[in-house]
TORBA-478534 format. One record per residue (C-alpha): x, y, z; residue in one letter; chain. Coordinates in nm, 3 decimals, padded with zeros to 5 digits. Layout:
rec X:X; Y:Y; Z:Z; r:a; c:A $
...
***
This chain:
rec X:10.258; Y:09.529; Z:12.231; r:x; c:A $
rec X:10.510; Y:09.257; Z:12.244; r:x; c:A $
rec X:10.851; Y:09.292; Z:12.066; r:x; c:A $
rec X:10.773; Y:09.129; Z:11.743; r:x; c:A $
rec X:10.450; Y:09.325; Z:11.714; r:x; c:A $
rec X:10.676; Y:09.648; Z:11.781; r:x; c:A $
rec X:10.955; Y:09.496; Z:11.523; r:x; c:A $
rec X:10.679; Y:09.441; Z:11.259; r:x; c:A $
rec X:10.472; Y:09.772; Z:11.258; r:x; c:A $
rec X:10.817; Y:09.933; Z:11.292; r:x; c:A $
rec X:10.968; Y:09.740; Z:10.940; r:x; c:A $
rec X:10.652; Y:09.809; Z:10.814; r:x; c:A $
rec X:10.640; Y:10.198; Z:10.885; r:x; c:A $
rec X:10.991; Y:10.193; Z:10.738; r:x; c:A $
rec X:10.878; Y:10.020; Z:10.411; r:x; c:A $
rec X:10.623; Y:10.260; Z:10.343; r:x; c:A $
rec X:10.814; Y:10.557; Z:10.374; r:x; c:A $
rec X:11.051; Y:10.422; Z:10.126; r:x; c:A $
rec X:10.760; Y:10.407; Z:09.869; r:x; c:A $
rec X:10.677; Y:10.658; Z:09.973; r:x; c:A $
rec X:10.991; Y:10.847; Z:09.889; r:x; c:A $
rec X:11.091; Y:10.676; Z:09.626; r:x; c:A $
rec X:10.749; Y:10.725; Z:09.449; r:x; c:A $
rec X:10.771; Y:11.123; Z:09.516; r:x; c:A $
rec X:11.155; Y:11.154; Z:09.379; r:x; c:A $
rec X:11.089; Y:10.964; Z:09.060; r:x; c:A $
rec X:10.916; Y:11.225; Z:08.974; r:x; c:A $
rec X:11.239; Y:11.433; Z:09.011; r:x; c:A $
rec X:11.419; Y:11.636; Z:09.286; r:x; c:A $
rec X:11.161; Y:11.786; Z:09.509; r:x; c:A $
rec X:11.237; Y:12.034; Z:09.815; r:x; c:A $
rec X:11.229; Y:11.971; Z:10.184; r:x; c:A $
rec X:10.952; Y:12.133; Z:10.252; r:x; c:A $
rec X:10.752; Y:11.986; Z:09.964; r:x; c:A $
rec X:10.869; Y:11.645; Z:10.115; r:x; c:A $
rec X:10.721; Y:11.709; Z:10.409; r:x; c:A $
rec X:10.389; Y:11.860; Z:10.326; r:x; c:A $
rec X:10.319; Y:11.522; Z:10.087; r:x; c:A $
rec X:10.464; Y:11.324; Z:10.380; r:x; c:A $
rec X:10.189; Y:11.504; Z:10.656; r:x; c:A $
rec X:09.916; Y:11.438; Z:10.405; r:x; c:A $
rec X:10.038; Y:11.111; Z:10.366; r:x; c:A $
rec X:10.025; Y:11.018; Z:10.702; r:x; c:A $
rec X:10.407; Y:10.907; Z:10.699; r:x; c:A $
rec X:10.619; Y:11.071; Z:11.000; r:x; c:A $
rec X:10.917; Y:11.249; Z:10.964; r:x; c:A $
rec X:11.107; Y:11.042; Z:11.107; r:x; c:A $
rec X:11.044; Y:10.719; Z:10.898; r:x; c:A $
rec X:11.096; Y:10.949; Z:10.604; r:x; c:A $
rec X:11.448; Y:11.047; Z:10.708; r:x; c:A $
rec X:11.510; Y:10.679; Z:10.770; r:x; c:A $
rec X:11.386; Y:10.626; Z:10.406; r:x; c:A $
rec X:11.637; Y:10.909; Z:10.316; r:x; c:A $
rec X:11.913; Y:10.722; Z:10.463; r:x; c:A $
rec X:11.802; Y:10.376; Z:10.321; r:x; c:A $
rec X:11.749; Y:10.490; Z:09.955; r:x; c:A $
rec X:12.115; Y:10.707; Z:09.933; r:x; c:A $
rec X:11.900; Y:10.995; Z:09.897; r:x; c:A $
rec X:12.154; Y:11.342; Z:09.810; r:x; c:A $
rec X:12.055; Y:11.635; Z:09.956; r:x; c:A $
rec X:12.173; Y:11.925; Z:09.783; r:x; c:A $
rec X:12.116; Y:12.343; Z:09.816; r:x; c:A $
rec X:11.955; Y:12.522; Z:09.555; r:x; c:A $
rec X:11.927; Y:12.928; Z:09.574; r:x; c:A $
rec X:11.862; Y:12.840; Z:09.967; r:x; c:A $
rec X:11.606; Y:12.551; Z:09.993; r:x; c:A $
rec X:11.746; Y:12.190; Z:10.033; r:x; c:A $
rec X:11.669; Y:11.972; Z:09.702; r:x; c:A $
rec X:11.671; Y:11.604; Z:09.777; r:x; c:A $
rec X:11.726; Y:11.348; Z:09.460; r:x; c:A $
rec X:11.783; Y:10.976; Z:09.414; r:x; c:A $
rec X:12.136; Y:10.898; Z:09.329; r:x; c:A $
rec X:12.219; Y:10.856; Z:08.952; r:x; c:A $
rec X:12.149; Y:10.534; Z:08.842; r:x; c:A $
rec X:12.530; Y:10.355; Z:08.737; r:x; c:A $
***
Protein backbone atom coordinates (compact mmCIF):
# COMPACT_ATOMS: atom_id res chain seq x y z
CA UNK A 1 0.00 0.00 0.00
CA UNK A 2 1.63 3.18 -1.01
CA UNK A 3 1.37 6.35 1.19
CA UNK A 4 -1.57 7.99 -0.38
CA UNK A 5 -3.48 4.72 -0.36
CA UNK A 6 -2.52 4.52 3.52
CA UNK A 7 -3.41 8.50 3.86
CA UNK A 8 -6.82 7.86 2.15
CA UNK A 9 -8.25 4.68 3.89
CA UNK A 10 -6.81 6.32 7.03
CA UNK A 11 -9.01 9.95 6.43
CA UNK A 12 -11.56 7.79 5.47
CA UNK A 13 -11.64 5.47 8.67
CA UNK A 14 -11.51 8.77 10.56
CA UNK A 15 -14.60 10.21 8.74
CA UNK A 16 -16.67 7.41 9.51
CA UNK A 17 -16.12 7.24 13.00
CA UNK A 18 -17.14 10.77 13.27
CA UNK A 19 -20.61 9.80 11.82
CA UNK A 20 -20.45 7.47 13.45
CA UNK A 21 -20.24 9.26 16.75
CA UNK A 22 -21.88 12.01 16.01
CA UNK A 23 -24.96 9.98 14.78
CA UNK A 24 -24.96 7.88 18.23
CA UNK A 25 -24.66 11.21 20.59
CA UNK A 26 -27.46 13.06 18.87
CA UNK A 27 -29.39 10.84 20.25
CA UNK A 28 -28.09 12.07 23.67
CA UNK A 29 -25.25 11.21 26.13
CA UNK A 30 -24.57 7.56 25.90
CA UNK A 31 -21.94 5.55 28.19
CA UNK A 32 -18.56 4.18 27.35
CA UNK A 33 -19.37 1.01 27.23
CA UNK A 34 -22.52 1.50 25.15
CA UNK A 35 -20.10 3.40 22.75
CA UNK A 36 -18.18 0.69 22.31
CA UNK A 37 -20.55 -2.19 21.93
CA UNK A 38 -22.39 0.01 18.86
CA UNK A 39 -18.83 0.79 17.72
CA UNK A 40 -17.80 -3.37 17.62
CA UNK A 41 -21.05 -3.99 15.82
CA UNK A 42 -20.33 -1.29 13.70
CA UNK A 43 -17.22 -2.40 12.59
CA UNK A 44 -15.48 1.03 13.64
CA UNK A 45 -12.21 0.48 15.91
CA UNK A 46 -11.62 1.99 19.00
CA UNK A 47 -9.19 3.81 18.11
CA UNK A 48 -10.77 5.86 15.19
CA UNK A 49 -13.58 6.40 17.64
CA UNK A 50 -11.38 8.09 20.22
CA UNK A 51 -9.93 10.10 17.37
CA UNK A 52 -13.61 11.04 16.54
CA UNK A 53 -13.87 11.92 20.31
CA UNK A 54 -11.10 14.27 20.05
CA UNK A 55 -12.23 15.77 16.64
CA UNK A 56 -15.92 16.42 17.60
CA UNK A 57 -14.99 18.19 21.36
CA UNK A 58 -16.69 15.30 22.72
CA UNK A 59 -17.04 15.88 27.06
CA UNK A 60 -16.64 13.04 28.93
CA UNK A 61 -18.20 13.25 32.14
CA UNK A 62 -18.87 10.61 35.38
CA UNK A 63 -22.17 9.66 36.26
CA UNK A 64 -22.82 7.36 39.56
CA UNK A 65 -19.41 5.58 38.19
CA UNK A 66 -19.73 4.98 34.38
CA UNK A 67 -18.17 7.64 32.00
CA UNK A 68 -21.07 9.60 29.99
CA UNK A 69 -19.77 11.10 26.81
CA UNK A 70 -21.93 14.17 25.15
CA UNK A 71 -21.46 16.65 22.31
CA UNK A 72 -20.65 20.05 23.54
CA UNK A 73 -23.60 22.54 23.89
CA UNK A 74 -24.32 24.09 20.87
CA UNK A 75 -23.39 28.29 21.40
Amino acid sequence: MSTDQYIQRRNELNRRARTFLHDLLTKGPQTYATIRQHAHEAGVSLSCVLTAKRSLHVESRTRDGYAVWNLPDAA
